[in-house]
C-alpha positions in Angstrom: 86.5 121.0 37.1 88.2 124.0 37.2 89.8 125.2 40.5 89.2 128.5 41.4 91.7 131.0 42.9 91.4 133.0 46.4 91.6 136.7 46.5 95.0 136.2 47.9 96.2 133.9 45.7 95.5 136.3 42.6 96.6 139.2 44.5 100.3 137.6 45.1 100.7 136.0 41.5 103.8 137.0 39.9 105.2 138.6 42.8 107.9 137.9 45.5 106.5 140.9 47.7 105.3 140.5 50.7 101.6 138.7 50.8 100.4 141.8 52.9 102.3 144.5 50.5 100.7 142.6 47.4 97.3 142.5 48.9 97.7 146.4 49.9 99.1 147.3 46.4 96.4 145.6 44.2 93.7 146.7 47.0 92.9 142.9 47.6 92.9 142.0 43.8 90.9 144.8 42.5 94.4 145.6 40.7 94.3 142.3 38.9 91.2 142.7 37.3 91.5 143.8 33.1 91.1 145.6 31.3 91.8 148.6 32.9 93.3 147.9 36.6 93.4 151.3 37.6 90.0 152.3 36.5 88.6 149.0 38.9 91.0 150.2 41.8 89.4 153.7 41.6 86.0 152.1 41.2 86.4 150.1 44.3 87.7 153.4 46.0 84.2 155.3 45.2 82.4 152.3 45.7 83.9 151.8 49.4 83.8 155.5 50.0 79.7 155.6 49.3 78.8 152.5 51.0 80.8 154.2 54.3 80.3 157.4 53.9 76.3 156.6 53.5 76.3 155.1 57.0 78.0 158.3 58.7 76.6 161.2 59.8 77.5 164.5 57.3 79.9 165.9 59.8 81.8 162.4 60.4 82.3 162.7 57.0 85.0 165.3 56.2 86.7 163.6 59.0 86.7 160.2 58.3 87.7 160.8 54.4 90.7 162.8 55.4 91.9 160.1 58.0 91.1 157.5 55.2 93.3 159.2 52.8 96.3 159.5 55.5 96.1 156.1 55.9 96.1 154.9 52.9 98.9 156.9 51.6 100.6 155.5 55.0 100.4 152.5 54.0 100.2 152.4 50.5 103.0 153.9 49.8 105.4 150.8 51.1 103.7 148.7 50.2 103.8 150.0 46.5 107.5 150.1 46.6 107.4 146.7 48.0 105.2 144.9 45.3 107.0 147.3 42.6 110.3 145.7 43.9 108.7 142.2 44.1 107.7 142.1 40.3 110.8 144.0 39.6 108.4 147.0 37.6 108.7 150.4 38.1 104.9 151.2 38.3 103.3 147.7 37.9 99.9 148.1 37.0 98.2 146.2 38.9 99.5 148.3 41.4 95.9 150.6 42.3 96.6 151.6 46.1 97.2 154.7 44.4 93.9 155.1 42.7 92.3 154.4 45.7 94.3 157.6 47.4 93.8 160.0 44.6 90.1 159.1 44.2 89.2 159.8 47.7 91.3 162.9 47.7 88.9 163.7 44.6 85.8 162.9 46.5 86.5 165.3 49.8 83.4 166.8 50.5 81.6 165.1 47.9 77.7 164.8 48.5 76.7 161.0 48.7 75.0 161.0 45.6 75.4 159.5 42.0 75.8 161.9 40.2 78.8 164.0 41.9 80.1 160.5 42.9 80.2 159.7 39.3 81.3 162.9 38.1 84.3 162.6 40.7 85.4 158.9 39.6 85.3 160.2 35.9 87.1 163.1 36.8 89.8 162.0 38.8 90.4 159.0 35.9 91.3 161.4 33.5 93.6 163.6 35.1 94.7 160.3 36.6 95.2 159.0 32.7 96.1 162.8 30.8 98.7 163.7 34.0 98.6 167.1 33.4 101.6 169.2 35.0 103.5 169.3 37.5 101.9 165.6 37.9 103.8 163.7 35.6 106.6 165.0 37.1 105.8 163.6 40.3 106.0 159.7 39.1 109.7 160.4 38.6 109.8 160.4 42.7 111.5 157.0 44.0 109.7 154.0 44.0 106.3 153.8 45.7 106.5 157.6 46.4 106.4 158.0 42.5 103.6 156.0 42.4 101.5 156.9 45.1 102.1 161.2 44.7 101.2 161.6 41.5 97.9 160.1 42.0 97.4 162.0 44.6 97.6 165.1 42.4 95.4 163.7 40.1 93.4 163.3 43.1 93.5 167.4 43.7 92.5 168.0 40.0 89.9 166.2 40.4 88.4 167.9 43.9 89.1 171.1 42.6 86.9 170.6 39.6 84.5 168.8 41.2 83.7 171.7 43.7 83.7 173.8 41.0 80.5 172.0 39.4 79.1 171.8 42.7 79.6 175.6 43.5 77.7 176.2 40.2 75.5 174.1 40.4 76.5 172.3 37.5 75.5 168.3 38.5 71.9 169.0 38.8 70.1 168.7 41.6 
């Protein structure tokens, strides 16, 4: 028989981090899923952001995303640097608290709806992957600053063309 592993044991593997800071950084093991951690931490992040958002009122919204994003960069940021100590990597990546901040930042104001949502995920995943400057620029910050910023302007890319499409009507209705 095979013994299975809990979410926290997968999310502390390999790292001497703090269990919290590890559980944070990989967004309770999303980061240590493959291929592709980042795309599952950003998938998570819309995923979480549509089942919540769905239950709030439109104007609780705006709010709620914006004080989500605070939060997460609050604490995200830490615990990045921690877990990027722990494993002794500069950006480890299974390190996604940082997809999970730059794709909510991409999906302010975003109608709960499949199509913007996925529009925003894809977006924000390639600017998140290309880095286009000054965002590239920003990982050179120290430690889980680095990490977190530049996802964040990835994040900003994305919103900015997302409310683009929206404005014109682009996503269909």
């Amino acid at each position: 028989m095979i013994a299975s592993k809990s979410p926290t044991e997968i999310a502390t593997a390999t790292s001497s981090a703090p269990k919290w800071a590890t559980l944070v950084a990989t967004f309770f093991g999303a980061g240590r899923l493959r291929p592709g951690p980042g795309t599952w931490g950003s998938l998570a992040a819309g995923l979480l952001w549509w089942l919540l958002a769905s239950q709030l009122s439109p104007s609780a919204r705006l709010p709620v995303v914006l004080v989500s994003i605070v939060a997460v960069t609050a604490i995200g940021i830490p615990a990045a640097t921690l877990e990027a100590r722990g494993c002794a990597k500069k950006d480890p990546p299974h390190v996604v608290i940082d997809e999970v901040a730059g794709q909510l930042v991409t999906l302010i104001a975003c109608p709960i709806l499949w199509k913007p949502l996925l529009c925003g995920f894809i977006l924000f995943r390639a600017f998140d992957i290309v880095k286009p400057p000054p965002i590239r620029s920003l990982e050179k910050l120290p430690e889980g600053i680095g990490i977190v910023v530049d996802d964040l302007g990835a994040g900003i890319y994305g919103w900015i063309f997302l409310q683009a499409l929206l404005h014109f009507h682009l996503l269909g209705g």
